[in-house]
C-alpha positions as a printed NumPy array, in Angstrom:
array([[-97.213,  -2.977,  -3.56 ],
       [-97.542,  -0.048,  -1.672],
       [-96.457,  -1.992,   1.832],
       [-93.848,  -3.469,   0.153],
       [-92.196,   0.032,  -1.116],
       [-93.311,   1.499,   2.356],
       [-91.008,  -1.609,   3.626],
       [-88.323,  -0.828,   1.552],
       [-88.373,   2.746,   2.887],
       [-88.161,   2.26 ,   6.843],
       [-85.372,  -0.441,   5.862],
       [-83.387,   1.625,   3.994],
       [-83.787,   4.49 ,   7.399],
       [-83.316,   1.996,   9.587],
       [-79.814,   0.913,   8.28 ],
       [-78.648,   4.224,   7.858],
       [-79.787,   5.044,  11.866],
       [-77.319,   1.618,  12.85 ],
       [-74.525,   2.619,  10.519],
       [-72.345,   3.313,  13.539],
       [-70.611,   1.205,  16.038],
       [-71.426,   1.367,  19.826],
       [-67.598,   1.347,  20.647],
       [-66.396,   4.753,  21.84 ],
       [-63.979,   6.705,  19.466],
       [-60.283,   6.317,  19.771],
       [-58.93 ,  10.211,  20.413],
       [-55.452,  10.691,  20.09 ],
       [-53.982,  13.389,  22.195],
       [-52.457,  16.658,  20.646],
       [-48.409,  16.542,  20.153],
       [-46.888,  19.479,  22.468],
       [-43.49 ,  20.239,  21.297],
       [-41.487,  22.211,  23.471],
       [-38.651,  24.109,  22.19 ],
       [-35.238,  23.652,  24.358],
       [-33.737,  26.755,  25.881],
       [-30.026,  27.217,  25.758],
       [-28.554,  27.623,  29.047],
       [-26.986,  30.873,  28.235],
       [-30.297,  32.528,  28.127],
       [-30.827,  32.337,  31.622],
       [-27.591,  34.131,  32.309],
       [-27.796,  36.731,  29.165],
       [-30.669,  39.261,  30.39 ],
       [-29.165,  39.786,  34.226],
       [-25.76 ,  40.647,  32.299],
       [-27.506,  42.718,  29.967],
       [-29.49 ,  44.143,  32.822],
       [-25.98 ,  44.576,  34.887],
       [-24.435,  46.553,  31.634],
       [-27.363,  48.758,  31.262],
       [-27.21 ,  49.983,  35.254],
       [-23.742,  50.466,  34.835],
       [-23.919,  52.829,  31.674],
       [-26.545,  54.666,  33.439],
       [-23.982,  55.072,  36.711],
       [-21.438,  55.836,  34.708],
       [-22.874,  58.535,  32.969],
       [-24.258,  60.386,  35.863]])
């Protein structure tokens, strides 16, 4: 009796230790999302830049 619950035992580990599969994980990549620029923002800080030089010209 006591080889047979002793059986039972290392069975019961032994499944648990093959549980997995030997085929590698599927990992999906992470989702980058970009946001989109206007093209006005390229132009906006130079003017802001140009109005900022000239009030500082123009009040000298």
């Amino acid at each position: 009796m006591k080889k047979f619950v002793l059986a039972a035992a290392l069975t019961v580990v032994a499944s648990s230790a093959f549980a997995g599969s030997l085929a590698d994980p599927i990992i999906e990549a992470p989702v980058i999302v970009e946001e989109a620029t206007s093209s006005s923002a390229g132009i906006l800080v130079p003017l802001l830049l140009l109005v900022l030089v000239a009030a500082a010209v123009a009040s000298d």
